[in-house]
N, C-alpha and C positions, 0 to 999 in steps of 0.2 A: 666416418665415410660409410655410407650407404653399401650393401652389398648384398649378393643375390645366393640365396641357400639351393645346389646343385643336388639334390638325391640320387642316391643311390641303390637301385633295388636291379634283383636278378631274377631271380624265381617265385611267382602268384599264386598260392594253391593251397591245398589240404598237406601239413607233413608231421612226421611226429616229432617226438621233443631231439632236439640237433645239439650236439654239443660241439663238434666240428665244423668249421667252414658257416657258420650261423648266420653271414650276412649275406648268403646263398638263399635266402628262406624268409619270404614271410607271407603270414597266415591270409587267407583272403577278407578273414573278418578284419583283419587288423588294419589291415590294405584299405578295406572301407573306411575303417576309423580315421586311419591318416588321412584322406581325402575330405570326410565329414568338417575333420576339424582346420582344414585348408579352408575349405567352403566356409566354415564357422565364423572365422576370423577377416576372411574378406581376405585371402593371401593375392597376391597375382602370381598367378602357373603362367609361366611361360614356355614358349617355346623355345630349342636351343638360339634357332637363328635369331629371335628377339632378344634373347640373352646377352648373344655377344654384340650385337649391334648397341646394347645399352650402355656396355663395360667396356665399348669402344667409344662412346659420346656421340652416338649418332642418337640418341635422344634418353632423357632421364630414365635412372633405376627407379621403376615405382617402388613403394613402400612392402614390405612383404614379399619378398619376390622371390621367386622359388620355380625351379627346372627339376621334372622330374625324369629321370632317366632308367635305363633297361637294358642291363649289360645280358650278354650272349645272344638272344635272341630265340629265347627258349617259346617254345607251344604254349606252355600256361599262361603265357603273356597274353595269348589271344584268348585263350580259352578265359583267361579269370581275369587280367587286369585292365583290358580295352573294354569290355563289357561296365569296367565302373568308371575308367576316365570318362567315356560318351554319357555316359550317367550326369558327372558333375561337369562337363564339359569342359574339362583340361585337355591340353595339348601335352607331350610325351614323345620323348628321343630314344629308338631302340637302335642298340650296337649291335648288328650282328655279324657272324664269324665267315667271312667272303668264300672260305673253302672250304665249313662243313656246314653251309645250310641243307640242310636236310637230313641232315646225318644228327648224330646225338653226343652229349655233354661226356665224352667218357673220358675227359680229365676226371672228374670226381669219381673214377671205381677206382684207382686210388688208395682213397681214403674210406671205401668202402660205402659209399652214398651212390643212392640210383642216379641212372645216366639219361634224363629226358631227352625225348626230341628236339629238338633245335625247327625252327620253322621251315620251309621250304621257301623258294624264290618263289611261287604264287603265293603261298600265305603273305610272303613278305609286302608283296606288291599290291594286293588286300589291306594290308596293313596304313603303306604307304597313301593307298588312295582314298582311306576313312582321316589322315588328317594324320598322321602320325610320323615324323620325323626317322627314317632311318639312317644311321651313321656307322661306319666299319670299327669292326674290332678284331682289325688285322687278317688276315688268311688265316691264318694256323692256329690262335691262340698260345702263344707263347712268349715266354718273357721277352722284350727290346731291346733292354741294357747288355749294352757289349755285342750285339750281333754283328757279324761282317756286313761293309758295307752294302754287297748285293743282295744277301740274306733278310737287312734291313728294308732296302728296295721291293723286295718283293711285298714283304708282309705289309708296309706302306701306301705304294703307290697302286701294284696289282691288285690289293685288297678294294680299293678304290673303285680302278678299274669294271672289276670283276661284278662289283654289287652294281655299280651302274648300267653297266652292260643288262643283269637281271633285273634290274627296277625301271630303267628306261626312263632315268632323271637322275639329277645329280647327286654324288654324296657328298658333301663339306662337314660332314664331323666326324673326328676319330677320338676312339678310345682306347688309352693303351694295357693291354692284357695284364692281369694281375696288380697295376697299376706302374710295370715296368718300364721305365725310359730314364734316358739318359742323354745328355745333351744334342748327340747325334740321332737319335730319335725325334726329338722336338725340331730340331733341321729338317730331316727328313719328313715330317709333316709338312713344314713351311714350303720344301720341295713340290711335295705333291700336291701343292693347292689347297690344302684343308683351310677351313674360317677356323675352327677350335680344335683342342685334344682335350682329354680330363682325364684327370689320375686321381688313386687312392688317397693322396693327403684330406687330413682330414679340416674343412674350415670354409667362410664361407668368400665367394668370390666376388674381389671387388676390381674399379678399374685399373690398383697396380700390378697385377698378376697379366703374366702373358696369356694370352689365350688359348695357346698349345701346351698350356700345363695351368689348368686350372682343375683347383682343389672342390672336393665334392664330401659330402655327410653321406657318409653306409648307414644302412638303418638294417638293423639286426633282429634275428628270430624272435628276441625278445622283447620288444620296441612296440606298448603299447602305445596308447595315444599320448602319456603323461612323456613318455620316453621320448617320442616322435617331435612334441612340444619346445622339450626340452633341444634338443639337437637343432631344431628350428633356431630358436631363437639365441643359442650360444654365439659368440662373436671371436673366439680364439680364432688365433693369424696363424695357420700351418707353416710348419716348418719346412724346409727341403730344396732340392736342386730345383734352379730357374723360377721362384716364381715371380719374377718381375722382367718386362721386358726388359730392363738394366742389363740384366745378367746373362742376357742370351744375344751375343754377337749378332748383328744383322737385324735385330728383332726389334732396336727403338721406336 
């Protein structure tokens, strides 16, 4: 069965060698290279929304087909990585964080890694109206699984809310922090209207997987082109909670 390889990238830039948190990071040369050899091979970059519309049967997976996505919503994003999508003219889905745009990454001091900026609601909006998909990644940045109900609610629906309210159009894609969720989670998307979620599993997305937990490829600090190639074209079926709408009550 045909299936569409989801990326995943966070951070566009200059950084040094990262032993920690690695699929935090990649190189802007590398970033091109990935894209060069998308272009090479004739992939189709899709958008999220034509994504899920394909792995719902509202019309064929083309061949090669590949969503590239941009968790947090960091500045380098603009600064480095929209500068080469408009280059090769791909399209691109950024998550960003509903209740620190503007503010900066400072989960990772941590672990001792700098704390970028995060974008503002006008960068994002910029963003938004060069062609570029933005989708929540929750309010707060914090794990799903196990949240209280309202707790859930919030980081969910307000997250929603709250970017649409700043982008002044709709958000239909969510993605869950650290790749954290749990069946109530993935309800709770279906609650708040989302078309998709994606999470950390790792593999590529075909029409049996539900769309509120659809498995994505991390591409790591070290992920040249051969690497990049490689993760592309691998066909391993992830493992883990919900991925078939079978298995998620209400979601046949």
């Amino acid at each position: 069965m045909s299936g569409i390889s989801i990326f995943m990238y966070h951070q566009v830039g200059r950084f040094p060698e990262m032993r920690e948190h690695r699929a935090s990071y990649c190189d802007t040369d590398r970033f091109r290279g990935h894209m060069r050899y998308l272009k090479f091979i004739g992939a189709n970059v899709m958008s999220m929304s034509a994504a899920v519309a394909a792995l719902q049967g509202q019309h064929p997976i083309p061949p090669r087909a590949v969503v590239l996505t941009f968790d947090d919503g960091c500045e380098n994003f603009y600064e480095n990585a929209l500068p080469i999508l408009q280059e090769y003219g791909f399209p691109a889905i950024v998550y960003a964080i509903a209740g620190m745009t503007g503010k900066s990454a400072q989960w990772l001091a941590a672990s001792g890694h700098p704390t970028p900026p995060l974008m503002t609601d006008a960068r994002l909006r910029e963003v938004a109206a060069s062609g570029i998909e933005i989708g929540s990644h929750a309010y707060d940045h914090i794990h799903l699984a196990g949240l209280p109900e309202s707790a859930l609610r919030h980081e969910v629906s307000d997250s929603k809310r709250r970017l649409e309210d700043a982008l002044g159009r709709t958000v239909e894609h969510f993605c869950y922090p650290y790749g954290s969720h749990d069946l109530a989670a993935i309800l709770a998307t279906a609650e708040a209207g989302y078309r998709s979620a994606v999470t950390c599993q790792r593999g590529a997305a075909t029409p049996d997987f539900d769309v509120l937990a659809l498995p994505r490829k991390g591409v790591s600090y070290g992920d040249d082109a051969i690497g990049f190639a490689w993760k592309l074209h691998m066909k391993n079926k992830p493992k883990g909670l919900a991925l078939s709408r079978a298995h998620v009550p209400g979601r046949q």
